[in-house]
PDB file of N, CA, C and O in Angstrom:
ATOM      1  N   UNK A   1      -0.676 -18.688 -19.270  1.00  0.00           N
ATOM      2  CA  UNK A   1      -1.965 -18.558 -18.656  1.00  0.00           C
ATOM      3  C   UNK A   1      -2.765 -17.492 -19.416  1.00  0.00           C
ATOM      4  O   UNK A   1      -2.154 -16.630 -20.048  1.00  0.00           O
ATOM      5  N   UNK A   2      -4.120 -17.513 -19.381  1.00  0.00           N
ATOM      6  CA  UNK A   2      -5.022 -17.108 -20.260  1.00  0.00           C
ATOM      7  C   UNK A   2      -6.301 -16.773 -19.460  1.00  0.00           C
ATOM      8  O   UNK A   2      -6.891 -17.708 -18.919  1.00  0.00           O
ATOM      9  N   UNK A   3      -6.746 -15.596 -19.350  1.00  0.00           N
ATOM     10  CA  UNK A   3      -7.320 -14.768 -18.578  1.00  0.00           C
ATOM     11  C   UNK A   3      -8.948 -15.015 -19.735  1.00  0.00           C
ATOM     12  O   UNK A   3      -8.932 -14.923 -20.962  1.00  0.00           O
ATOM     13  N   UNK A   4     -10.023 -15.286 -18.986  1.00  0.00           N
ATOM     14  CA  UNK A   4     -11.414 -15.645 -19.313  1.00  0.00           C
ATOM     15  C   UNK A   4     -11.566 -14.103 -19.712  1.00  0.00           C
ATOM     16  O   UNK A   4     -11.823 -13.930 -20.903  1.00  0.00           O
ATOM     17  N   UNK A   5     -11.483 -13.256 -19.132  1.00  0.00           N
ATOM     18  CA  UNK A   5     -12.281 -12.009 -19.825  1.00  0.00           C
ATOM     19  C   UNK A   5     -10.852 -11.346 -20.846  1.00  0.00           C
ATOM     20  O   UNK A   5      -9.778 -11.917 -21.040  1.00  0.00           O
ATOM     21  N   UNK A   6     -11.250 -10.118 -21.318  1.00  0.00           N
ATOM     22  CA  UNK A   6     -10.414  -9.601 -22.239  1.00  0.00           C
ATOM     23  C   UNK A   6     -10.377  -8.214 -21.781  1.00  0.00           C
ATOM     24  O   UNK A   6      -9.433  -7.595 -22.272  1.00  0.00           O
ATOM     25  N   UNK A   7     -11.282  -7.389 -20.815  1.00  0.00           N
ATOM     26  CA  UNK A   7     -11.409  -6.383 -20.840  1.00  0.00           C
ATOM     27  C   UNK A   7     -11.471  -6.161 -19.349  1.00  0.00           C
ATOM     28  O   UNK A   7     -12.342  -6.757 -18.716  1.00  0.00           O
ATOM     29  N   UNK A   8     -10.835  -5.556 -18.883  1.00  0.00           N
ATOM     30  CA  UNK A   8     -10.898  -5.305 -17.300  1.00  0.00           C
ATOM     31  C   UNK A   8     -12.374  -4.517 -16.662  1.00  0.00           C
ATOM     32  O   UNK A   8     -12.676  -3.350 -16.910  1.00  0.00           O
ATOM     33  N   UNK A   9     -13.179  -5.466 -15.795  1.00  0.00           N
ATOM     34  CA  UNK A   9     -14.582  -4.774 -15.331  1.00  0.00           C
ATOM     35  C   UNK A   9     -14.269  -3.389 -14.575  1.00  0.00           C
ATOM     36  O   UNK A   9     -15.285  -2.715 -14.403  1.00  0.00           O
ATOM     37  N   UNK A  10     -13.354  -2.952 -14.200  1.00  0.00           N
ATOM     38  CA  UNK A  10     -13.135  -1.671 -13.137  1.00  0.00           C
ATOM     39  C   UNK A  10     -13.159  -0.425 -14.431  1.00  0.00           C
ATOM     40  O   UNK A  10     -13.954   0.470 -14.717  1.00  0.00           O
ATOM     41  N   UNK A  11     -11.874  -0.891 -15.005  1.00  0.00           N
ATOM     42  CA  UNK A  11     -11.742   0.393 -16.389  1.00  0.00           C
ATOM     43  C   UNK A  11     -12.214   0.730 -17.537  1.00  0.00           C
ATOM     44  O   UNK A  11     -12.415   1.828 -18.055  1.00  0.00           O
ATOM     45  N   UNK A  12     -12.469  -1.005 -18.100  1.00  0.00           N
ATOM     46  CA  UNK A  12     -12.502  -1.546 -19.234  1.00  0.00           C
ATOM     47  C   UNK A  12     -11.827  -1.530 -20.401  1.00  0.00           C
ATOM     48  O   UNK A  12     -12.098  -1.804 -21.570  1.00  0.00           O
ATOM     49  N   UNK A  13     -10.586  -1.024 -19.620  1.00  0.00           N
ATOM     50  CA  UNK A  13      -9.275  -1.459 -20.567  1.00  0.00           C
ATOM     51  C   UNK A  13      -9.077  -2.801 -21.390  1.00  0.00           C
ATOM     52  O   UNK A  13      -9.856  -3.751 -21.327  1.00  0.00           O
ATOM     53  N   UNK A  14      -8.368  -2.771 -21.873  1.00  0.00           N
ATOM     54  CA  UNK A  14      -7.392  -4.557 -22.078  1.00  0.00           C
ATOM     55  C   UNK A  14      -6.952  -4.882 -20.820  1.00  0.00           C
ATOM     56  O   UNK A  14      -6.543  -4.120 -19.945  1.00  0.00           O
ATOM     57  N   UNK A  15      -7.109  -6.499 -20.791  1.00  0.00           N
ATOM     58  CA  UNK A  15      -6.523  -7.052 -19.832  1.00  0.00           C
ATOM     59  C   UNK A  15      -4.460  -7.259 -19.977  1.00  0.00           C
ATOM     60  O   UNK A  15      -3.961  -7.973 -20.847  1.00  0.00           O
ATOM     61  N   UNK A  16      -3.834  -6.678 -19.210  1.00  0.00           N
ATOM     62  CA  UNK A  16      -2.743  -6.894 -19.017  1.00  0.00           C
ATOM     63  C   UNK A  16      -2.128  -8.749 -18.435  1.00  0.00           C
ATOM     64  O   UNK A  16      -2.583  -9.441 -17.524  1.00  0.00           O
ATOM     65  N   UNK A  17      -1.170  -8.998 -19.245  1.00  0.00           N
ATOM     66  CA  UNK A  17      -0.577 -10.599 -18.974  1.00  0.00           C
ATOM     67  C   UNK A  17      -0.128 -10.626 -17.658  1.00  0.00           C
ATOM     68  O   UNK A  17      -0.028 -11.652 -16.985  1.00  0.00           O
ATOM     69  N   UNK A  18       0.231  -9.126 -17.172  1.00  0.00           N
ATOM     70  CA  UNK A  18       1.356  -9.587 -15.583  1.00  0.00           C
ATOM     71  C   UNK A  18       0.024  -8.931 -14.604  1.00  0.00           C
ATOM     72  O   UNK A  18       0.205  -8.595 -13.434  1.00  0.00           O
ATOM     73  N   UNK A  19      -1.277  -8.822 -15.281  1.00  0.00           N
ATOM     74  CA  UNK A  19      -2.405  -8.457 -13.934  1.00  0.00           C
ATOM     75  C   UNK A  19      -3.148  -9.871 -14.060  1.00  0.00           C
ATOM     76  O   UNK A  19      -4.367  -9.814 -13.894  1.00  0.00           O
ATOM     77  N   UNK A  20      -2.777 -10.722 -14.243  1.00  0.00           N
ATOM     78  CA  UNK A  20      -3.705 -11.993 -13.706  1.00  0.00           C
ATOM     79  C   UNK A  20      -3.915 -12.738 -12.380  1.00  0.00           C
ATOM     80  O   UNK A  20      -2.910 -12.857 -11.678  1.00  0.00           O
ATOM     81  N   UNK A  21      -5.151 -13.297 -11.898  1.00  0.00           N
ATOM     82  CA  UNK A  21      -5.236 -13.659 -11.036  1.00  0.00           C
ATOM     83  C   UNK A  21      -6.277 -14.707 -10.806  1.00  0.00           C
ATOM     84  O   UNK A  21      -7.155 -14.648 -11.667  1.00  0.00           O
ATOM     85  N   UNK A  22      -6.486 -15.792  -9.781  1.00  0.00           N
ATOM     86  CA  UNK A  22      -7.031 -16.740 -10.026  1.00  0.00           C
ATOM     87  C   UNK A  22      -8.569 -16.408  -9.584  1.00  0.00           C
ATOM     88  O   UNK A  22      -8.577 -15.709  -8.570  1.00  0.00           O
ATOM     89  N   UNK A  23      -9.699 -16.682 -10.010  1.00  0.00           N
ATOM     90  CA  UNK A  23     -10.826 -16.091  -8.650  1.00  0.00           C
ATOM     91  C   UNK A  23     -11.624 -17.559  -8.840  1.00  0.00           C
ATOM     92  O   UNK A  23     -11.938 -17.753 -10.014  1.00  0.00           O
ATOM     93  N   UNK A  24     -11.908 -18.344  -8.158  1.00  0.00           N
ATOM     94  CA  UNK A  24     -12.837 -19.308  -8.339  1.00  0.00           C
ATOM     95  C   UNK A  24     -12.059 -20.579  -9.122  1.00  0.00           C
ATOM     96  O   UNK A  24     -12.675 -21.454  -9.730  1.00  0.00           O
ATOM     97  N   UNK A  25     -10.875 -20.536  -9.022  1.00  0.00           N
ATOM     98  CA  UNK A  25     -10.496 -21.196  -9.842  1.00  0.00           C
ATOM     99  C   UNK A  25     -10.336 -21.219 -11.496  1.00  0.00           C
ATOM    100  O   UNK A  25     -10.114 -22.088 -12.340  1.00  0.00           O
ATOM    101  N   UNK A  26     -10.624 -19.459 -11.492  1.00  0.00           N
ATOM    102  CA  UNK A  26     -10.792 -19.507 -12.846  1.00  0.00           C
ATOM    103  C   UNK A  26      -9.547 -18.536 -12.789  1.00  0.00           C
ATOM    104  O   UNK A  26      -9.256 -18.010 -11.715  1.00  0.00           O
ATOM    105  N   UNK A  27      -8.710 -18.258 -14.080  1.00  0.00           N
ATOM    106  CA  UNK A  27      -7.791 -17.196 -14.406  1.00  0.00           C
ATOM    107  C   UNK A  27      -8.482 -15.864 -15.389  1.00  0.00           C
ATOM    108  O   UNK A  27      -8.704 -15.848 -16.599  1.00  0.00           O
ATOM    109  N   UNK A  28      -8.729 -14.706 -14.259  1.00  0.00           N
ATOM    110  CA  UNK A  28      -9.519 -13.411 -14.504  1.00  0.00           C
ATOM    111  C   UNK A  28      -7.982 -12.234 -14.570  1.00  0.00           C
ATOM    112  O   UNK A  28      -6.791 -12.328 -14.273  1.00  0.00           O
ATOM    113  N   UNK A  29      -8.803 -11.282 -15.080  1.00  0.00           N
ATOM    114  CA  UNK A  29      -7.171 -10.399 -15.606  1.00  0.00           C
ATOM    115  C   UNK A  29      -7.865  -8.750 -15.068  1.00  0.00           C
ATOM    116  O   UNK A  29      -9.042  -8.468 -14.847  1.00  0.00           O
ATOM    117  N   UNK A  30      -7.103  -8.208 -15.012  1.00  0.00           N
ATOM    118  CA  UNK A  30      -7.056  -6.372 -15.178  1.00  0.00           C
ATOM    119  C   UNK A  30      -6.164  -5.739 -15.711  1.00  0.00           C
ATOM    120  O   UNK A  30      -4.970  -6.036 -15.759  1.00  0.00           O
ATOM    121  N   UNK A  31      -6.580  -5.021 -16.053  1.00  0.00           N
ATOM    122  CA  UNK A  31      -5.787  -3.529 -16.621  1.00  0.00           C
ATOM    123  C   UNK A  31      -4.045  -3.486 -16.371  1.00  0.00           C
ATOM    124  O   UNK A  31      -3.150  -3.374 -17.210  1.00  0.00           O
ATOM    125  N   UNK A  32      -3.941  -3.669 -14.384  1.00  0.00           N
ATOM    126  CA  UNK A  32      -2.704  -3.424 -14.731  1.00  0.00           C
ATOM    127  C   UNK A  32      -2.187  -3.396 -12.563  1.00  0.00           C
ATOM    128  O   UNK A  32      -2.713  -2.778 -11.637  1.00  0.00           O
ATOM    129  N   UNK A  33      -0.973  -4.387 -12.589  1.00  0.00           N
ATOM    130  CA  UNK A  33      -1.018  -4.869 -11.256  1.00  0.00           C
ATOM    131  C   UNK A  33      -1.520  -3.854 -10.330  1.00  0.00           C
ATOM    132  O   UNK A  33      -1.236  -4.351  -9.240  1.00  0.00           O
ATOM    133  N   UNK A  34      -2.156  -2.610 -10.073  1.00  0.00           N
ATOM    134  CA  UNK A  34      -2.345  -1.803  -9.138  1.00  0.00           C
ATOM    135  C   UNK A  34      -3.779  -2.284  -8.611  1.00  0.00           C
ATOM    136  O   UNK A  34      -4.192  -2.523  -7.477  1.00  0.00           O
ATOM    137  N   UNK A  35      -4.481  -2.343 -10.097  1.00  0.00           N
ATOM    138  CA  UNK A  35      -5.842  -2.963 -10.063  1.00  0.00           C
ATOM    139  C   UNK A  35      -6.560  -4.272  -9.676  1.00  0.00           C
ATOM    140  O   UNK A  35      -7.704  -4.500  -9.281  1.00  0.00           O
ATOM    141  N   UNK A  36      -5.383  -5.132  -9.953  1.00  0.00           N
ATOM    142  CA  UNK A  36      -5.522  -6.350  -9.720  1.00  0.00           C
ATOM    143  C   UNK A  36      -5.081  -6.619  -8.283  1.00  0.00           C
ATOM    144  O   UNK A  36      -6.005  -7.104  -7.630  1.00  0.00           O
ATOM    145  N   UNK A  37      -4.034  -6.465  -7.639  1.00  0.00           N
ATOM    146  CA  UNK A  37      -4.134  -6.467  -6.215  1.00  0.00           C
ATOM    147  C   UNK A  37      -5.194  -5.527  -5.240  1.00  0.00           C
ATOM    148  O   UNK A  37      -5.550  -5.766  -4.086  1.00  0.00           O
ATOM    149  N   UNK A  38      -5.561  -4.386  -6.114  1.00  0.00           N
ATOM    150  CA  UNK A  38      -7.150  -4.114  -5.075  1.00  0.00           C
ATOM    151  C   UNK A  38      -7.620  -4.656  -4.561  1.00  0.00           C
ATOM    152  O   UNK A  38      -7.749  -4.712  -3.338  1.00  0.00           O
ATOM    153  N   UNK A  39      -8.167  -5.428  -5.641  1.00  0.00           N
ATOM    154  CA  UNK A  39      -9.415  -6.562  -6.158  1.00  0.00           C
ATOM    155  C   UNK A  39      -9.022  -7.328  -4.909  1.00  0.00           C
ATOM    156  O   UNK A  39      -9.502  -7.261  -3.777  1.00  0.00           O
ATOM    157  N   UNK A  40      -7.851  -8.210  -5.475  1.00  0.00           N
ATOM    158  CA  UNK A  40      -7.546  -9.506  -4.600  1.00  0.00           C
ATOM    159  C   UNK A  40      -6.850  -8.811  -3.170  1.00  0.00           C
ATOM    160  O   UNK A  40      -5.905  -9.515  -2.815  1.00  0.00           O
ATOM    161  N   UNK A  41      -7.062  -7.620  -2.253  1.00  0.00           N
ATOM    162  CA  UNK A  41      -6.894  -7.577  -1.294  1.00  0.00           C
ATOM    163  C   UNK A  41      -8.444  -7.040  -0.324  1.00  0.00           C
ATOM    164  O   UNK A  41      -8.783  -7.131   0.856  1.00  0.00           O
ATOM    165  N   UNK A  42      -9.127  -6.416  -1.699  1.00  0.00           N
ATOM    166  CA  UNK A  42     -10.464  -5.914  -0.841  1.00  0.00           C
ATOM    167  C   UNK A  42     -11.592  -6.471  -1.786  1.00  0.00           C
ATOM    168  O   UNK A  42     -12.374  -5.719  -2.368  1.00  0.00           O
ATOM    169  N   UNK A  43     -11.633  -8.327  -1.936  1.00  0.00           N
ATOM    170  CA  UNK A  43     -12.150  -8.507  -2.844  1.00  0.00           C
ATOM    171  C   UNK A  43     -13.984  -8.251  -2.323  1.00  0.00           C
ATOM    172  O   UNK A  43     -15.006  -7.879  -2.898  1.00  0.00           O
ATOM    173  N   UNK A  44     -13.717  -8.578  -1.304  1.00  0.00           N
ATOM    174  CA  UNK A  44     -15.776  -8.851  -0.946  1.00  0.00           C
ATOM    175  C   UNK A  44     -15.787  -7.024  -0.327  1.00  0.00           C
ATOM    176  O   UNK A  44     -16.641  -6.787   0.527  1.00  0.00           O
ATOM    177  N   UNK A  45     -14.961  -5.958  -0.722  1.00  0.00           N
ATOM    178  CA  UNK A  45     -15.501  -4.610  -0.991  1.00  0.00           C
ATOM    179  C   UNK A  45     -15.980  -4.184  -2.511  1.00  0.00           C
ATOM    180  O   UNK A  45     -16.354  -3.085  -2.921  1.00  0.00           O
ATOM    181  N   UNK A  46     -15.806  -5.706  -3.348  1.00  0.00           N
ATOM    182  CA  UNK A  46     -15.463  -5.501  -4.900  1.00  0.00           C
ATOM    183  C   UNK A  46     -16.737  -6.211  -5.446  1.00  0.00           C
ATOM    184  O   UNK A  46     -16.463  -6.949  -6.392  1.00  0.00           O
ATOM    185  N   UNK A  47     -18.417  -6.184  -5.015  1.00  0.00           N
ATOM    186  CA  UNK A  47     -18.953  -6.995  -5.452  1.00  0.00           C
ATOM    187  C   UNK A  47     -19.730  -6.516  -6.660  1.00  0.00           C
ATOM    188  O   UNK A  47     -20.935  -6.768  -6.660  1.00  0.00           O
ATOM    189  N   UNK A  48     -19.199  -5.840  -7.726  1.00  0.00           N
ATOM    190  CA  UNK A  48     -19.913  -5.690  -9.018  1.00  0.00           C
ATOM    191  C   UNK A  48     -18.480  -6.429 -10.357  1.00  0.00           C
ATOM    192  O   UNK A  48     -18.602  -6.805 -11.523  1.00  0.00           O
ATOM    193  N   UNK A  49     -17.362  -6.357  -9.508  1.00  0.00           N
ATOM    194  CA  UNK A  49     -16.183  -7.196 -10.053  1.00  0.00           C
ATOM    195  C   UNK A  49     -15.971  -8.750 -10.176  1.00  0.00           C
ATOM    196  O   UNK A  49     -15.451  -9.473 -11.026  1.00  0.00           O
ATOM    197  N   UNK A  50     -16.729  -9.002  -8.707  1.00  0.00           N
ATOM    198  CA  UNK A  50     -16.628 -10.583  -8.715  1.00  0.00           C
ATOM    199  C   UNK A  50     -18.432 -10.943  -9.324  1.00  0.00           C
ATOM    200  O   UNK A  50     -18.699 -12.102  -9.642  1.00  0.00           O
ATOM    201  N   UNK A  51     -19.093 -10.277  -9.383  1.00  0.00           N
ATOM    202  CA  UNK A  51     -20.510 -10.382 -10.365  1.00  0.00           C
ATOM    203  C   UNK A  51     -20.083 -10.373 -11.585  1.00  0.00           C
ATOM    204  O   UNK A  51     -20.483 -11.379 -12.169  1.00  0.00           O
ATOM    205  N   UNK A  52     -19.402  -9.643 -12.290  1.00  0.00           N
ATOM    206  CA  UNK A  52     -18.968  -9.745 -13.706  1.00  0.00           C
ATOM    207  C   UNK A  52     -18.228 -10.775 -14.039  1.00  0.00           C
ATOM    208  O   UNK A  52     -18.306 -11.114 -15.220  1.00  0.00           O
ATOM    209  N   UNK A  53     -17.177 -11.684 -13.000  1.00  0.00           N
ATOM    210  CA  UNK A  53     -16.493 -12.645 -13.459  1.00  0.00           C
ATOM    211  C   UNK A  53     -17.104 -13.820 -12.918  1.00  0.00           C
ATOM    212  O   UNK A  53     -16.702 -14.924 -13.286  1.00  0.00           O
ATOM    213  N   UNK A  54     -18.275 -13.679 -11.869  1.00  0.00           N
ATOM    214  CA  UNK A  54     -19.685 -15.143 -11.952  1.00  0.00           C
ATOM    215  C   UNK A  54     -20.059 -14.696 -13.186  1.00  0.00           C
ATOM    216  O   UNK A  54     -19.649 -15.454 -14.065  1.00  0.00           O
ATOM    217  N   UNK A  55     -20.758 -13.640 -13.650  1.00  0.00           N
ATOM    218  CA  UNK A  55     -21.288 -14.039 -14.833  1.00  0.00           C
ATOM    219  C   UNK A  55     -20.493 -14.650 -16.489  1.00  0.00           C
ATOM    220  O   UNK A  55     -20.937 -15.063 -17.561  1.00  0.00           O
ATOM    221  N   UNK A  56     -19.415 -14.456 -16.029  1.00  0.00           N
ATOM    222  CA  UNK A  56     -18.951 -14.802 -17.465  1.00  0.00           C
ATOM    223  C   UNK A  56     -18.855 -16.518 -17.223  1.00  0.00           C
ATOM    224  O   UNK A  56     -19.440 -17.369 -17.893  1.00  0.00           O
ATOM    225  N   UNK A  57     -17.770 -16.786 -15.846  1.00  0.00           N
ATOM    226  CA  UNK A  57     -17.902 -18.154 -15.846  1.00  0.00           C
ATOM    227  C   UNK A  57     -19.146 -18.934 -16.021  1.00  0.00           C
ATOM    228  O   UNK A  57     -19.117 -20.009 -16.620  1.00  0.00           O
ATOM    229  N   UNK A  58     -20.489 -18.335 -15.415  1.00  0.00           N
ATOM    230  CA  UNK A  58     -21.584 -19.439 -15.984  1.00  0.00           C
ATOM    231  C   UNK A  58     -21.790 -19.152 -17.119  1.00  0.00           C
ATOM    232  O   UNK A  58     -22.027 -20.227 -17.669  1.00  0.00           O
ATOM    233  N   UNK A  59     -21.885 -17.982 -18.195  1.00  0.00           N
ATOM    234  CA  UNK A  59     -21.828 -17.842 -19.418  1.00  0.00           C
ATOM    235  C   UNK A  59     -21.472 -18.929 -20.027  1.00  0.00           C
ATOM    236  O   UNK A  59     -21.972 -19.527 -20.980  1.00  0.00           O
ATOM    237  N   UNK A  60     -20.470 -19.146 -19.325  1.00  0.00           N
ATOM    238  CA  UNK A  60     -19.059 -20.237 -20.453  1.00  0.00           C
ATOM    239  C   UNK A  60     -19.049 -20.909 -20.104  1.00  0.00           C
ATOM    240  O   UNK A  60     -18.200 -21.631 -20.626  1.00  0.00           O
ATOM    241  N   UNK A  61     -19.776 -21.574 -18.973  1.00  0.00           N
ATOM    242  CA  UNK A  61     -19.787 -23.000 -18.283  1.00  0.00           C
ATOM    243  C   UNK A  61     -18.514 -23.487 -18.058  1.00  0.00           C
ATOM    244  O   UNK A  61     -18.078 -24.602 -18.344  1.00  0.00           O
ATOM    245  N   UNK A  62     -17.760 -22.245 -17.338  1.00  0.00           N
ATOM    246  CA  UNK A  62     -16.275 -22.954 -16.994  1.00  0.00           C
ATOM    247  C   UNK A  62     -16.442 -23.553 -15.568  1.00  0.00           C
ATOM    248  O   UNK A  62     -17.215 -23.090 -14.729  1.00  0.00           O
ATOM    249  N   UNK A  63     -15.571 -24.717 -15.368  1.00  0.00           N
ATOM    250  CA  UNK A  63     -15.544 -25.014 -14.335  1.00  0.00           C
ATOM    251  C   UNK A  63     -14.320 -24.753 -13.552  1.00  0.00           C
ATOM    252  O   UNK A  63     -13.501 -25.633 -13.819  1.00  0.00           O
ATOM    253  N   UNK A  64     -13.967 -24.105 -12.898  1.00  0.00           N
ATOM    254  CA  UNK A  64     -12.777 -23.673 -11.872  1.00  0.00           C
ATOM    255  C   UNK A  64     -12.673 -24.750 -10.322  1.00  0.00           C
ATOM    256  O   UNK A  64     -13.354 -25.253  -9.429  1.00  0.00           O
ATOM    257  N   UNK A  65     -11.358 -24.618 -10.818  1.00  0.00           N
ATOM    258  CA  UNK A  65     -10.537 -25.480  -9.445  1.00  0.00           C
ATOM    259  C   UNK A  65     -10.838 -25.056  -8.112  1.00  0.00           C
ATOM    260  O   UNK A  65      -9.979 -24.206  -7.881  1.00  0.00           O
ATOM    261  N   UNK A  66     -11.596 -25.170  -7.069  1.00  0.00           N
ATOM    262  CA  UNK A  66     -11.517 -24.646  -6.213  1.00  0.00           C
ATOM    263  C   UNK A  66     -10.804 -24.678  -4.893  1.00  0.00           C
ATOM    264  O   UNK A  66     -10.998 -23.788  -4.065  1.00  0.00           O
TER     265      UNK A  66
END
């Protein structure tokens, strides 16, 4: 699996292989599992995180599984 961004929006680290996660049907990544379960436990406290990964998906015209 292969994470759409490369750079984690919280730190802007590299994205780590074991911080992936699905959002929209798309596979989005972070830094590093502490970060990534934040996200995906307080995601709608996270709305400049899930803005950065709408904007890339329409960027890229990906379409995610929903």
């Amino acid at each position: 699996m292969k994470s759409i961004n490369k750079y984690c929006p919280r730190s802007g680290k590299s994205v780590e292989s074991d911080s992936l996660i699905t959002y929209r049907g798309v596979v989005v990544g972070f830094c590093n599992t502490g970060c990534r379960d934040d996200f995906a436990e307080n995601i709608n406290d996270r709305p400049n995180d899930r803005n950065y990964f709408d904007i890339l998906i329409k960027e890229n015209d990906i379409k995610g599984s929903e």
